[in-house]
C-alpha positions in Angstrom: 118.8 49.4 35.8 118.6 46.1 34.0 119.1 44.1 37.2 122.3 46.4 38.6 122.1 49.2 40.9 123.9 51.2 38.1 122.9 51.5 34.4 125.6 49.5 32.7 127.3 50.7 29.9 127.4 46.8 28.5 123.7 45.8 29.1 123.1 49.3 26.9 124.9 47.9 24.0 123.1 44.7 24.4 120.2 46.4 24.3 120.6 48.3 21.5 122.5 45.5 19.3 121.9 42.2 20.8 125.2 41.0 21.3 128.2 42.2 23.0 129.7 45.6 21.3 133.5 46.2 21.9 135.2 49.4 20.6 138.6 49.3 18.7 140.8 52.1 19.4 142.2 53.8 16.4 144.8 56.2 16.0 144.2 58.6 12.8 147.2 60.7 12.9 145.3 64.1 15.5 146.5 66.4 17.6 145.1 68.9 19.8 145.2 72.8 20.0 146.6 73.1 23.2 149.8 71.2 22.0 150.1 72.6 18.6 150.3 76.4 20.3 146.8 77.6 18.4 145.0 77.7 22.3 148.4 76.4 24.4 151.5 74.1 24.5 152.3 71.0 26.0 149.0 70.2 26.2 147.2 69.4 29.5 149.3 68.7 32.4 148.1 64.8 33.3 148.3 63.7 29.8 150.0 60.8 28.6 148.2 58.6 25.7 150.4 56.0 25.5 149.2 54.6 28.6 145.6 54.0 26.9 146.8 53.3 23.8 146.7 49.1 23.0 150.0 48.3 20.7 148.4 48.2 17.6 147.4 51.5 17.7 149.7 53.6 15.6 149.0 56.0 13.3 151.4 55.2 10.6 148.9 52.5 9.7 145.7 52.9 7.8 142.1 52.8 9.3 141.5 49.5 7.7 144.5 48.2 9.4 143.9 49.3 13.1 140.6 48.2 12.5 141.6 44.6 11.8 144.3 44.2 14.0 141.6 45.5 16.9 139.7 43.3 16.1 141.7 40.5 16.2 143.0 41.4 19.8 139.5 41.8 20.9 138.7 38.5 19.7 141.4 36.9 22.0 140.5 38.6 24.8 136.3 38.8 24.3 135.4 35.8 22.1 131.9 36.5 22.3 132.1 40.2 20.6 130.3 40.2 17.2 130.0 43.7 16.8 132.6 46.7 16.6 132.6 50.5 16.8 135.2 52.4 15.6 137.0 54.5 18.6 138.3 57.5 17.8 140.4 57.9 20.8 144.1 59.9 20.6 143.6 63.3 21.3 141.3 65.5 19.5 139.8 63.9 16.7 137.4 66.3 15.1 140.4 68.9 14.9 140.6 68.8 11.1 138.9 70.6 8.4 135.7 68.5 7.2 136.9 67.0 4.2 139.6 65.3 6.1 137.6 64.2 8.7 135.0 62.4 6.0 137.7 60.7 4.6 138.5 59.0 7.7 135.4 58.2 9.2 134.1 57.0 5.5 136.9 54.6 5.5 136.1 53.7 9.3 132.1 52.9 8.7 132.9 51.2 5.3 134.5 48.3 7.5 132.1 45.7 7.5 131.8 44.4 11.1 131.8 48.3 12.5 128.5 49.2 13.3 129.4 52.6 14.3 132.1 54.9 15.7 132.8 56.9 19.1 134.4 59.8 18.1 136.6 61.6 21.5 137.3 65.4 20.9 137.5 68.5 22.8 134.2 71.2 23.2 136.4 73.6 21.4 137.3 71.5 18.7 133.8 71.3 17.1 131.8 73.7 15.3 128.2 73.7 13.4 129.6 72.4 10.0 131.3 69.6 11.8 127.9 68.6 14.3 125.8 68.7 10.9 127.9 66.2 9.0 127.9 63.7 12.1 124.3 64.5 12.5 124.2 62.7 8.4 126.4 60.1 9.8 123.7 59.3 12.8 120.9 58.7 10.2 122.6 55.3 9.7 124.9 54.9 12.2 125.6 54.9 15.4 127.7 57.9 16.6 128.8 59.3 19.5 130.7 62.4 20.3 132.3 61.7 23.7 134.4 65.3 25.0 137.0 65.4 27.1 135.0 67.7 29.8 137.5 66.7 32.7 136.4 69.3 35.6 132.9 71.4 36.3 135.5 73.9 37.8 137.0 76.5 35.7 139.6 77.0 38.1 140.6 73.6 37.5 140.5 73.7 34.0 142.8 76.2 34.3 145.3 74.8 36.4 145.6 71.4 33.9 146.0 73.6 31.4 142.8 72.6 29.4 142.4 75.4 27.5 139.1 76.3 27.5 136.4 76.7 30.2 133.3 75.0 31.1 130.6 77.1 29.7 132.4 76.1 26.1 131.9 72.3 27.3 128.1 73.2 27.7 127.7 74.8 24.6 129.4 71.8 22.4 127.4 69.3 24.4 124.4 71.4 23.8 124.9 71.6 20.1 125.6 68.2 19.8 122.1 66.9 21.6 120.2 69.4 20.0 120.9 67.2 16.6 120.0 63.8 18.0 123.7 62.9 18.0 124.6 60.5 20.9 126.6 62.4 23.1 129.2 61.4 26.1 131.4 63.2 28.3 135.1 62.1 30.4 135.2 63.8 33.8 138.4 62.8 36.1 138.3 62.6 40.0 140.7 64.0 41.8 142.6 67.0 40.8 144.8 69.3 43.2 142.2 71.9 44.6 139.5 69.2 44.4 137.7 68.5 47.5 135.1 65.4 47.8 132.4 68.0 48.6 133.2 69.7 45.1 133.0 65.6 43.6 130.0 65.1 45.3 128.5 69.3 43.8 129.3 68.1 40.5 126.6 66.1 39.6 124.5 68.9 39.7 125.7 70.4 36.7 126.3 67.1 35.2 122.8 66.0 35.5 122.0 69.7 33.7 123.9 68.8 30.8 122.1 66.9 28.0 124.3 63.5 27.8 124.2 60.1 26.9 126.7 58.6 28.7 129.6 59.4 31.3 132.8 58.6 31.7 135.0 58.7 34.9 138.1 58.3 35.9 140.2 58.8 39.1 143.2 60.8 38.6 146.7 59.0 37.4 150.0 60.2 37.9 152.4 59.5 34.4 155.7 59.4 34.2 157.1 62.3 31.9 154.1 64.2 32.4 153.9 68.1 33.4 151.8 67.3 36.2 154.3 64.4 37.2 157.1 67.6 37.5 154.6 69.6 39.5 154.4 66.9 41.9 158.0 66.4 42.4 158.1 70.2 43.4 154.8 70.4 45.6 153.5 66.6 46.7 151.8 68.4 49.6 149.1 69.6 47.0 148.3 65.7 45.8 146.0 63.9 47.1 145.5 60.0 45.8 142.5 57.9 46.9 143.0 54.2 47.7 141.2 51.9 46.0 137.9 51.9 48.9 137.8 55.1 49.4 137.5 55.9 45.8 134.7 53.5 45.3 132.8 55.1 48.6 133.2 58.3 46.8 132.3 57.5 43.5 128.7 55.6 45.0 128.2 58.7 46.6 128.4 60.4 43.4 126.3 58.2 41.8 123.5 58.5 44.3 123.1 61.6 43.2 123.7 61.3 38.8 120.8 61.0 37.1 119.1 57.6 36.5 119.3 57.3 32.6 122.6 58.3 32.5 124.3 55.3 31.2 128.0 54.5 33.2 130.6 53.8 30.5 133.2 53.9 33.2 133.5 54.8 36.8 137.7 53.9 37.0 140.7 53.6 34.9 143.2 51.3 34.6 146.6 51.8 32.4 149.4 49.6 32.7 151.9 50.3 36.2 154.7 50.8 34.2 153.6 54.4 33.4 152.5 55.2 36.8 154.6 57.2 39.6 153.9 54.9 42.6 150.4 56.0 43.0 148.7 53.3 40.8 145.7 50.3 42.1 148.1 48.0 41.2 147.2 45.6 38.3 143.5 45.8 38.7 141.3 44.9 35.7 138.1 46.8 34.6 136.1 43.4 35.3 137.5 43.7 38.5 137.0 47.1 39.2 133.5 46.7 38.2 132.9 43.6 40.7 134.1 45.6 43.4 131.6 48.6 42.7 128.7 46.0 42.6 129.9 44.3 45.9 129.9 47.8 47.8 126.8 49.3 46.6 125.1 45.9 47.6 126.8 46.2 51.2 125.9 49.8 51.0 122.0 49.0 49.5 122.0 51.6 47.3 122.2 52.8 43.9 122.1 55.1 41.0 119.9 58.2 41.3 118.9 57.6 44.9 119.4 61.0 45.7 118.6 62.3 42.4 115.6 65.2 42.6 114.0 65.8 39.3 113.6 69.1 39.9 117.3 69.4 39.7 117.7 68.4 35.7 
């Protein structure tokens, strides 16, 4: 754990580069096949990407461009990054035939202070063509295919919406390891019909899947948002966790997650503006992270302290 009761997703980086690594979010212009009609409409109920989307991120603008302007925002806020990966992050961004997709991740890796990309996609949005080419890409780069996994539960899945169940998360996880392709996975905390016992079950399965690197967040309430209009009908079926209690949960959690599992993210944080009065507040990542490290001290514990290997 490189000196933290968690393995950080930053001392990872450093260890693999040398320097601080900072991703640059791009926009390329996707969409996803639950909002185009081809699996559903509307897409899934809690999403809203303009809340995680920086200003220069637009996709009327070329690779290069995002890119740049990224960079130079990063720069402001993180003087000491040196290096850059390109991250793929608006909806589903394998969901193009391959000859698109090389285009814009050729433009992407051509940049010459990107040392590699983070590509964020759905399971179903990824086939054995598509794993192969990024397998190429891997030879020289660094790649990762992070997927929007969201729930364990397929009844959940259901209920947001997803489009697809769990068993097709395991299989495009799967296929993705089984080529030496980095490979991460978003889960979010919190849904209706989620109890902290089935939080605490998940990991589990989690620590059965072949991943890099995991990504959490606790659930957020946007404005304009289907789930936002199924709240104003039934609030009784929400339930929010403060700020401690979230952390408490999330340690517990992490007592049990596998200890190579690298923690990209345990929280997220979007601007209040979007939120419907269920937000942290203006709480940075930094801080977030400070927070996590002061309660698992008070708690003396850490990740994989409940972890059985005979569980993987």
């Amino acid at each position: 754990m490189q000196g933290r009761r968690f393995r950080s997703y930053s001392e990872y980086f450093r260890s693999l580069f040398g320097t601080r690594v900072q991703k640059v979010t791009i926009d390329a212009g996707f969409t996803c096949p639950n909002r185009d009609g081809t699996v559903a409409t509307g897409g899934c109920t809690f999403c809203l990407n303009d809340a995680f989307s920086p200003s220069y991120c637009r996709p009327e603008k070329s690779i290069t461009e995002q890119i740049n302007e990224g960079i130079g925002f990063h720069a402001r806020r993180y003087a000491k990054s040196q290096k850059f990966l390109a991250y793929f992050q608006s909806f589903s961004n394998t969901y193009k035939p391959l000859c698109e997709l090389e285009k814009i991740y050729s433009e992407a890796l051509q940049h010459p202070e990107v040392v590699g990309m983070v590509i964020g996609t759905r399971p179903d949005c990824v086939d054995q063509e598509k794993l192969d080419y990024f397998k190429e890409l891997s030879a020289n780069h660094y790649v990762v295919i992070e997927y929007g996994i969201e729930s364990v539960y397929d009844d959940i899945l259901r209920d947001i919406n997803r489009g697809h169940d769990f068993a097709t998360a395991r299989r495009a996880v799967e296929m993705t390891a089984e080529r030496g392709i980095h490979c991460g996975a978003h889960f979010i905390i919190g849904f209706p019909g989620e109890s902290p016992r089935m939080v605490l079950d998940s990991a589990d399965v989690i620590n059965s899947l072949p991943l890099d690197t995991v990504k959490f967040h606790q659930l957020q309430l946007f404005k304009g948002t289907e789930m936002a209009r199924e709240y104003a009908q039934n609030p009784d079926k929400y339930h929010f966790y403060s700020l401690p209690n979230y952390i408490d949960l999330f340690i517990d959690l992490l007592e049990r997650l596998r200890p190579d599992l690298i923690i990209e993210r345990f929280a997220g944080e979007a601007p209040p503006e979007f939120h419907i009065n269920h937000s942290w507040g203006k709480v940075r990542n930094e801080t977030l992270i400070q927070l996590l490290e002061k309660r698992l001290e008070e708690r003396d514990t850490y990740q994989g302290k409940f972890f059985d290997e005979k569980q993987k």
